[in-house]
C-alpha positions in Angstrom: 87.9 115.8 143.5 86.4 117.4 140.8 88.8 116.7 137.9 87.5 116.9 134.2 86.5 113.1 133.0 86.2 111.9 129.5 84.4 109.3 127.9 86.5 107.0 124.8 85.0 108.7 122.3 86.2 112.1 123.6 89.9 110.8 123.8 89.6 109.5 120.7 89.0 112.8 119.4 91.8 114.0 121.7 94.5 111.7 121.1 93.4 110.6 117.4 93.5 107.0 118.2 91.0 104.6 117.7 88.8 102.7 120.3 90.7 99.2 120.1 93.7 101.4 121.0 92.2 103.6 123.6 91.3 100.5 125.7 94.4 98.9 125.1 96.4 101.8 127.0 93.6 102.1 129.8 94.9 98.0 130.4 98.6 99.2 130.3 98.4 101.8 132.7 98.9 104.6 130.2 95.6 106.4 130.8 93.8 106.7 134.3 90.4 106.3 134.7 87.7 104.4 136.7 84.6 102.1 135.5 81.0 103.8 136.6 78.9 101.3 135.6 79.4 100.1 132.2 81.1 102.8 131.2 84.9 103.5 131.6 85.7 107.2 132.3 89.4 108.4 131.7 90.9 111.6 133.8 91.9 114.6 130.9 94.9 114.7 132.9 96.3 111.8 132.3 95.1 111.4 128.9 97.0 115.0 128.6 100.5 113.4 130.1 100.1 110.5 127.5 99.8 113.3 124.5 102.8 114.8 126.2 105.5 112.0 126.9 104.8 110.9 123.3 105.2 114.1 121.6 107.6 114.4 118.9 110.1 117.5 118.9 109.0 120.1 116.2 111.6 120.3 113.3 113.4 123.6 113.2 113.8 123.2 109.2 111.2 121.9 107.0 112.0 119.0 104.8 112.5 119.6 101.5 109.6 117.7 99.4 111.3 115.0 97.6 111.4 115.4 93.9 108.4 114.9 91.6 109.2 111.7 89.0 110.5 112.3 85.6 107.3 111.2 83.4 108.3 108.0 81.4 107.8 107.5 77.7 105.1 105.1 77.0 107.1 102.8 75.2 105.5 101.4 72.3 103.9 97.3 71.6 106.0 95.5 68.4 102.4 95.4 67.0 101.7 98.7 67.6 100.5 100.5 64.3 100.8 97.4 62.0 97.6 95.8 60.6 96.8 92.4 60.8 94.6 90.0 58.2 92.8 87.1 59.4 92.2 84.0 57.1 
């Protein structure tokens, strides 16, 4: 069988996800792999199926951007401007 094989840092890479979650979907069954070692090695393919059964369908309109914020008007202190005299 000479499938490619990837180590956790290349299907982190692959997938975007970080290490804590990587492991935690080899112990759910979502990746296959096999321990050499040490080391845990995950098949491409399956790493591949996981990218696809969790893909989300491309939008066939963009969203609009949502308005930019009217600025607000700095509104002013009630001792703003007036000097005060201390005794």
């Amino acid at each position: 069988m000479s499938e490619e094989v990837l180590d956790y840092k290349d299907v982190m890479a692959r997938t975007g996800l970080g290490k804590t979650r990587v492991f935690e979907l080899l112990d759910q069954g979502e990746f296959e792999g096999y321990q050499s070692g040490r080391r845990k090695l995950f098949f491409a393919s399956s790493v591949d199926a996981y990218i696809e059964r969790n893909r989300i369908g491309v939008r066939q309109t963009p969203v609009p951007a949502p308005p930019f914020p009217r600025p607000r008007r700095r509104q002013s202190s009630a001792h703003e401007g007036r000097v005060f005299k201390y005794l």
